[in-house]
C-alpha positions as CSV (number, residue, x, y, z in Angstrom):
1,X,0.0,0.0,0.0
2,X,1.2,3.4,-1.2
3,X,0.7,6.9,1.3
4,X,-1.3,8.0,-2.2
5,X,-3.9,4.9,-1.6
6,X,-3.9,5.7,2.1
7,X,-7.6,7.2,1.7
8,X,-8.8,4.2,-0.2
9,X,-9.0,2.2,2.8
10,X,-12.4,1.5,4.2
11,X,-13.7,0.1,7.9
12,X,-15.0,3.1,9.1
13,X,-18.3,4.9,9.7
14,X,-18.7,5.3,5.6
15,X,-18.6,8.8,4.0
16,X,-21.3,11.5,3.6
17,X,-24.3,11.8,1.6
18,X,-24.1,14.3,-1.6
19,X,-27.4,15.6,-3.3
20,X,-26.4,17.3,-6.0
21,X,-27.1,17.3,-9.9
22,X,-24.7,20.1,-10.4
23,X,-21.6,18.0,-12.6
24,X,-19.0,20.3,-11.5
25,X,-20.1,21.0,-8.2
26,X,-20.4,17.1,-7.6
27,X,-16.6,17.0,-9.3
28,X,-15.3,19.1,-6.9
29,X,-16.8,16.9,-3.6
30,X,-16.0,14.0,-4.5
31,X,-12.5,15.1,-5.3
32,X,-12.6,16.3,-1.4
33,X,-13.8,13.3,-0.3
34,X,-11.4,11.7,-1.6
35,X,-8.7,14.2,-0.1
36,X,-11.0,13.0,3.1
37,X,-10.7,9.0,2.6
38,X,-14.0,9.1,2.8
39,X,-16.2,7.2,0.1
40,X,-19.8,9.5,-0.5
41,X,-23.0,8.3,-1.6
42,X,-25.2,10.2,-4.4
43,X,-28.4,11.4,-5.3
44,X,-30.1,13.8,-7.0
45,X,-32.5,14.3,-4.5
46,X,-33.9,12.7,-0.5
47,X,-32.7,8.9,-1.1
48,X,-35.4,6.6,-1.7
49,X,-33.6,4.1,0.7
50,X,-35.4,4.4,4.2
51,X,-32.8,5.6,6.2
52,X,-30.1,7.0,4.0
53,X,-30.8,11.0,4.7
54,X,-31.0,10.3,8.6
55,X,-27.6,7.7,9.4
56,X,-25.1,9.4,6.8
57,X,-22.6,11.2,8.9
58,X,-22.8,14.3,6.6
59,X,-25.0,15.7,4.5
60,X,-23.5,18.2,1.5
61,X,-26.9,19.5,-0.7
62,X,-26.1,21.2,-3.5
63,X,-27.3,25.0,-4.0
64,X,-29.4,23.5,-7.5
65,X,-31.0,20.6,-5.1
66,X,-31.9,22.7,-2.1
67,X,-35.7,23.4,-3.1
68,X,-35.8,19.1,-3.8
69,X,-34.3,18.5,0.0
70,X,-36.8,20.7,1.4
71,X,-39.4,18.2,2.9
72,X,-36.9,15.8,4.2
73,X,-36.4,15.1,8.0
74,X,-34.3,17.8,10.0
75,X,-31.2,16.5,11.0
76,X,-27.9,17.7,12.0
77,X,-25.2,18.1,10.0
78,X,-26.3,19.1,6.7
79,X,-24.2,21.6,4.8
80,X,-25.7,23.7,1.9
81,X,-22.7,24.0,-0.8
82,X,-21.5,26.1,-3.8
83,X,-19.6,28.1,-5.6
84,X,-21.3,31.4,-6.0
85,X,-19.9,33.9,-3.3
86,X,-22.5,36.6,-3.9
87,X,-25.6,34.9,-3.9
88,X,-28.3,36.4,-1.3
89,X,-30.8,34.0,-1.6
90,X,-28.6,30.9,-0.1
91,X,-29.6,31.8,3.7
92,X,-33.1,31.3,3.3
93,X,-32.3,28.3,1.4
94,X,-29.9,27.4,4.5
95,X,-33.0,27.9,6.8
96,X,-35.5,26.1,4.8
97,X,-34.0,22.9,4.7
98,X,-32.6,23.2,8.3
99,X,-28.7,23.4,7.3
100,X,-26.3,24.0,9.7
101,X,-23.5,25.4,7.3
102,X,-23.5,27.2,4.1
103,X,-20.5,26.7,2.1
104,X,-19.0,28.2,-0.6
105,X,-15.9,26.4,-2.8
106,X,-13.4,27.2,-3.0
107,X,-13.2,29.3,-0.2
108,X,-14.4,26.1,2.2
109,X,-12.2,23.7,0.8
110,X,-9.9,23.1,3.9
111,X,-12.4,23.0,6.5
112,X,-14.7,21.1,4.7
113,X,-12.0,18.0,3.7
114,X,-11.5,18.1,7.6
115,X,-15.4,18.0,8.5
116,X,-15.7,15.1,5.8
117,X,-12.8,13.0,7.4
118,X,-13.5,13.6,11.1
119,X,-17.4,12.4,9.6
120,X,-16.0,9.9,8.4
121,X,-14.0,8.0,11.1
122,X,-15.9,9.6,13.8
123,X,-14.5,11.9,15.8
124,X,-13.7,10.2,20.0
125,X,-11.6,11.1,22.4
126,X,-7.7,11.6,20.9
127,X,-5.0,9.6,22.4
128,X,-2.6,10.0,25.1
129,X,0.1,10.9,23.7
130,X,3.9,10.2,25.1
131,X,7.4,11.5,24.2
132,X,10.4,9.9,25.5
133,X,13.8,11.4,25.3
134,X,17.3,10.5,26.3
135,X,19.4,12.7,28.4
136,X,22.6,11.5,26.9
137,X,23.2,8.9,24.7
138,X,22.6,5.4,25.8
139,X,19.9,6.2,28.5
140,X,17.5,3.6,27.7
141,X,14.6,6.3,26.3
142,X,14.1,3.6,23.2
143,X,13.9,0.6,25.5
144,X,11.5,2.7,27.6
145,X,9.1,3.7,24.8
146,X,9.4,-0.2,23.5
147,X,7.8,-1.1,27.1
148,X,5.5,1.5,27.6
149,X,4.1,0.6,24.2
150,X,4.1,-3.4,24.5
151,X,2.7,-2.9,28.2
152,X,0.0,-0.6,27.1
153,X,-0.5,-3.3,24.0
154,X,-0.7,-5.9,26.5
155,X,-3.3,-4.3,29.0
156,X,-6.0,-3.9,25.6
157,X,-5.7,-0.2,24.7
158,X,-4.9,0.5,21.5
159,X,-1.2,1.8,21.2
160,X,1.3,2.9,18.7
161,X,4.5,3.0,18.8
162,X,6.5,6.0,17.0
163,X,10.2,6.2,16.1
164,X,11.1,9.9,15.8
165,X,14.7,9.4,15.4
166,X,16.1,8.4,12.2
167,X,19.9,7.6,13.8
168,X,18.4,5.3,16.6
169,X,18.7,2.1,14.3
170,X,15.1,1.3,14.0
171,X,12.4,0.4,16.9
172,X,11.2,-2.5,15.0
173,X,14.4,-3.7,14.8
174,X,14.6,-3.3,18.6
175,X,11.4,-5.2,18.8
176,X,12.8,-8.0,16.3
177,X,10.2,-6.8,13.3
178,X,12.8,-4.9,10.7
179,X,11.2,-8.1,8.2
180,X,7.4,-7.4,9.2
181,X,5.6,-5.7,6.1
182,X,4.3,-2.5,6.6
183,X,5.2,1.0,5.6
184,X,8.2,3.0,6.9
185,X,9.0,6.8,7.7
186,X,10.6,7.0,4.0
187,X,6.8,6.4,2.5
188,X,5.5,9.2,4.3
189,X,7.8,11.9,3.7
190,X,5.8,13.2,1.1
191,X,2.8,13.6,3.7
192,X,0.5,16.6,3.8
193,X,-2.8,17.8,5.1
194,X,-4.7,15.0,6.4
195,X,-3.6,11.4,6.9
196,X,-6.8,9.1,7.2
197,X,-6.2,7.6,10.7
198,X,-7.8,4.2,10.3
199,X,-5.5,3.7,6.9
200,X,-2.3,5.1,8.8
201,X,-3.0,2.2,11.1
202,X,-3.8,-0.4,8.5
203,X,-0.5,0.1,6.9
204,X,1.9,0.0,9.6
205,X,3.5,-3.2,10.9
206,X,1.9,-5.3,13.6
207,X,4.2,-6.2,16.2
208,X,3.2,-7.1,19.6
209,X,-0.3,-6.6,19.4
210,X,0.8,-2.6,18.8
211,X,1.7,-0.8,15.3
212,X,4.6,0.3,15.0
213,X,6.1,3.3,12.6
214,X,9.5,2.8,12.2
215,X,12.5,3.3,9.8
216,X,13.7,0.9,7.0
217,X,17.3,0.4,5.9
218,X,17.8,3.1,3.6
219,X,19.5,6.2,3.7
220,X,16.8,8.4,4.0
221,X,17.1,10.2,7.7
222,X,14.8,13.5,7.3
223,X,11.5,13.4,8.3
224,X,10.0,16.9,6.8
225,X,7.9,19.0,9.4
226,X,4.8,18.9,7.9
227,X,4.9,14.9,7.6
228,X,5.5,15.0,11.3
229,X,2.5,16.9,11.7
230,X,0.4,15.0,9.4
231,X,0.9,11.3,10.6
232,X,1.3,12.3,14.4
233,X,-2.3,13.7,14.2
234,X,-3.7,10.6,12.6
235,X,-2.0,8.5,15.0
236,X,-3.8,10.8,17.9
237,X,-7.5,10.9,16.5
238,X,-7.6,7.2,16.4
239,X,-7.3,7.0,20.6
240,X,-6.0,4.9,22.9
241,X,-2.0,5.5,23.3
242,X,1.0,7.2,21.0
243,X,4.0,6.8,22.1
244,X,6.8,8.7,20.5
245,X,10.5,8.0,20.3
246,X,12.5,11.6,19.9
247,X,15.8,12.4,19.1
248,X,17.5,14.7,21.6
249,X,18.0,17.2,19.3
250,X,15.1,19.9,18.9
251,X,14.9,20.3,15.0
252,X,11.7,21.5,13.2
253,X,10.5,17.9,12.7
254,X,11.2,17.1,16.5
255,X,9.5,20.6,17.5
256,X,5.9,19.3,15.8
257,X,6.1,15.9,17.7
258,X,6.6,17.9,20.9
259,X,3.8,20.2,20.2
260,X,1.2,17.0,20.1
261,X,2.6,15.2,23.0
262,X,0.5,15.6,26.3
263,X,3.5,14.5,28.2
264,X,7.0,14.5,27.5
265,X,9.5,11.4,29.6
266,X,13.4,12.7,30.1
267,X,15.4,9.3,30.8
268,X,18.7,10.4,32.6
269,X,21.3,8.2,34.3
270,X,22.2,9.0,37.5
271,X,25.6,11.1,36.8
272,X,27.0,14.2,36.6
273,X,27.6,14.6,33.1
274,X,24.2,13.1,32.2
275,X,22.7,15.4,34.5
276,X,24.7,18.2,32.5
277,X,23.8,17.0,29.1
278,X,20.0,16.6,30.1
279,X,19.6,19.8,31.2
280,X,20.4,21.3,27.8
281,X,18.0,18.8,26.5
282,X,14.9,19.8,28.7
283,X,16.1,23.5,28.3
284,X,15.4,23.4,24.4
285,X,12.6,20.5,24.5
286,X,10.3,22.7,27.0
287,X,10.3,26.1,25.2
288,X,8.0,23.7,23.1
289,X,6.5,21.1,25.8
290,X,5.0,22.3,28.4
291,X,4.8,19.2,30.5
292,X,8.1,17.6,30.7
293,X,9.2,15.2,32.9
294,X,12.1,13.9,34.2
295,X,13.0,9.3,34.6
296,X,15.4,8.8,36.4
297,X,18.0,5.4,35.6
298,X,20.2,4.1,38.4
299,X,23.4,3.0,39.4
300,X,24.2,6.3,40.9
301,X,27.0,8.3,41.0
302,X,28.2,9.1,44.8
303,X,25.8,11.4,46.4
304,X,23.5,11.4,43.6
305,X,20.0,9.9,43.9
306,X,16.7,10.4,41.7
307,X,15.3,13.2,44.0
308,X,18.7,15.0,43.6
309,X,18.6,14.9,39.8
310,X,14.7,15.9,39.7
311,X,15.4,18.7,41.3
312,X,19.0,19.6,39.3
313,X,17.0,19.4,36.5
314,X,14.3,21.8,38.1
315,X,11.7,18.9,36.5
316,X,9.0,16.4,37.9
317,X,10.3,13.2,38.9
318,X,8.0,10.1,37.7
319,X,10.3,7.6,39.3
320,X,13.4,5.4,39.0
321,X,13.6,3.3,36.0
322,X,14.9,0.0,37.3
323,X,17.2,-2.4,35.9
324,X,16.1,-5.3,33.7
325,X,17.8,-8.0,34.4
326,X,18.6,-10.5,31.4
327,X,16.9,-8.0,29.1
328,X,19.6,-8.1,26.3
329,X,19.4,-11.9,26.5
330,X,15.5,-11.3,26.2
331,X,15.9,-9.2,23.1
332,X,18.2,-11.5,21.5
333,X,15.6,-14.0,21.8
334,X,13.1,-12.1,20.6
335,X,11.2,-10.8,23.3
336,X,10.4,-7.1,23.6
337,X,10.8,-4.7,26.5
338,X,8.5,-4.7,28.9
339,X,7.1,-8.3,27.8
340,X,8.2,-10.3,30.9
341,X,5.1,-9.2,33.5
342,X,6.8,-9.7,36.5
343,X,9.8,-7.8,35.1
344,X,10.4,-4.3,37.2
345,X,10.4,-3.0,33.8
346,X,7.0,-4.1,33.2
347,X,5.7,-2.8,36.7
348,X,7.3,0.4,35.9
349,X,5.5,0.8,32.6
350,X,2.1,-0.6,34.0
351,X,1.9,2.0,37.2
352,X,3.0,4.5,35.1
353,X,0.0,3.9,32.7
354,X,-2.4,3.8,35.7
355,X,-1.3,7.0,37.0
356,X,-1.8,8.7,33.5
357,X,-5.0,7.1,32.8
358,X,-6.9,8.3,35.6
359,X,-10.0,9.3,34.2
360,X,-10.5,7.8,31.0
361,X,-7.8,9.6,29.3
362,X,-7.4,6.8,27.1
363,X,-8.7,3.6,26.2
């Protein structure tokens, strides 16, 4: 499956219903429902079919079938569209046939691809969203987003699992799926506007019980800012969880995955020059995120402990990250972080989840 095809895929609530005889008017919405990934039905007039006028998500009448609509059931969500701008007459045409919009193309065009889409796939309650990020080098922020996206898996949310680094080697390598079918970063770079969330999922790989975007093997490392924008918002309006594996460098990409996140996770061992290093991280990741946080990964340097470095870093402290013992032998065998239960890794993950959850904040 090709990003281009990513609006073609069906499974969701269907698309709206169009009543239009107006050839290029009709032209123009189905070329935005198909910007939408939404498939429309059409008439000419109210649908014969029992039914049709009163479940369609949307309704889009055209200005030419307004007077035919006029008897039909009042309903939400029907939009009176066209394309002349200085036509007086369409607001009593709005009121007659009880619309809640009136449109006019292509001034609408925008607004109206994103009311057709969020139609479409129904609009819920958008994900918890997660960053992780490494103080220094080698502080386990990969591992921890691999286990606080298989734990989440493994508990029955829905969760996804995003690799925002292109030098970190590949998450579903990490997770033993580089050979899993499924599109990569490198197919989406070319991403704009509106990614279709239930075809974002559809095309990922399946590893775990999660999805996972990851990178492939080639030498493609850029992930532009507005594809960043794109497929993190799909990812959100589908619910459950996103977790989000950054780079500790604050480019423009990195900056619009830190704008969605509703949390941020700063992994720092417990010495000096970590602490040093992390604080430059957390000084440029939190002029974008506004709740950053601050993991803490023993052994400790003497006098250091978790509370120590919290408070160095002038961050909230969600806790030690404990050690995992055997969990390279694990990963060589093909089990993921976080996948042994009883694993303090695991625990970690799990409480962490029940804290954030509170509420319903994700399902």
């Amino acid at each position: 499956m090709t990003p281009d095809r990513l609006s073609a895929v069906e499974g969701r609530r269907g698309g709206p219903l169009i009543v239009t005889e107006d050839v290029e008017l009709l032209d123009d919405l189905l070329r935005l429902c198909a910007a939408a990934g939404a498939e429309p039905e059409v008439h000419h007039g109210v649908p014969e079919r029992r039914g049709s006028w009163e479940s369609a998500p949307l309704v889009l009448v055209g200005d030419d079938a307004a007077a035919r609509v006029r008897g039909a059931v009042r309903r939400r969500g029907v939009m009176l569209v066209g394309h002349d701008q200085d036509d007086p007459s369409v607001w009593q045409r709005a009121v007659e046939i009880g619309a809640d919009y009136v449109l006019r193309l292509p001034d609408a065009e925008n607004w109206l691809v994103n009311q057709i889409a969020d139609a479409a796939e129904g609009v819920g309650r958008q994900a918890l969203t997660v960053g992780v990020m490494g103080g220094r080098g080698g502080a386990g922020a990969s591992t921890l987003a691999c286990a606080l996206a298989v734990t989440a898996a493994r508990s029955g949310r829905r969760a996804l699992l995003v690799d925002g680094d292109p030098l970190g080697g590949g998450l579903d390598v990490l997770l033993g799926g580089e050979a899993v079918e499924g599109l990569r970063w490198p197919d989406f770079a070319s991403s704009r506007g509106r990614v279709a969330s239930a075809a974002l999922e559809e095309s990922l790989p399946r590893l775990h019980d999660l999805r996972v975007l990851s990178w492939d093997r080639s030498d493609a490392v850029v992930i532009p800012p507005e594809a960043m924008r794109a497929v993190l918002a799909a990812a959100r309006r589908a619910g459950g969880v996103v977790v989000v594996d950054l780079p500790r460098r604050v480019d423009e990409s990195v900056a619009e995955a830190l704008a969605q996140l509703d949390v941020g996770l700063l992994v720092v061992p417990g010495e000096l020059r970590a602490v040093a290093a992390a604080k430059r991280v957390a000084s440029a990741a939190g002029m974008v995120l506004a709740d950053l946080r601050t993991v803490v990964r023993g052994p400790y340097a003497a006098g250091l402990d978790e509370e120590w470095v919290a408070k160095t870093l002038n961050l909230p402290l969600v806790g030690e990250l404990p050690p995992e013992p055997g969990l390279w032998e694990a990963l060589s065998g093909g089990d993921p972080p976080g996948s042994s239960t009883r694993g303090p890794l695991a625990r970690f993950c799990t409480a962490f989840w029940e804290r954030a959850l509170v509420g319903g904040a994700a399902r």
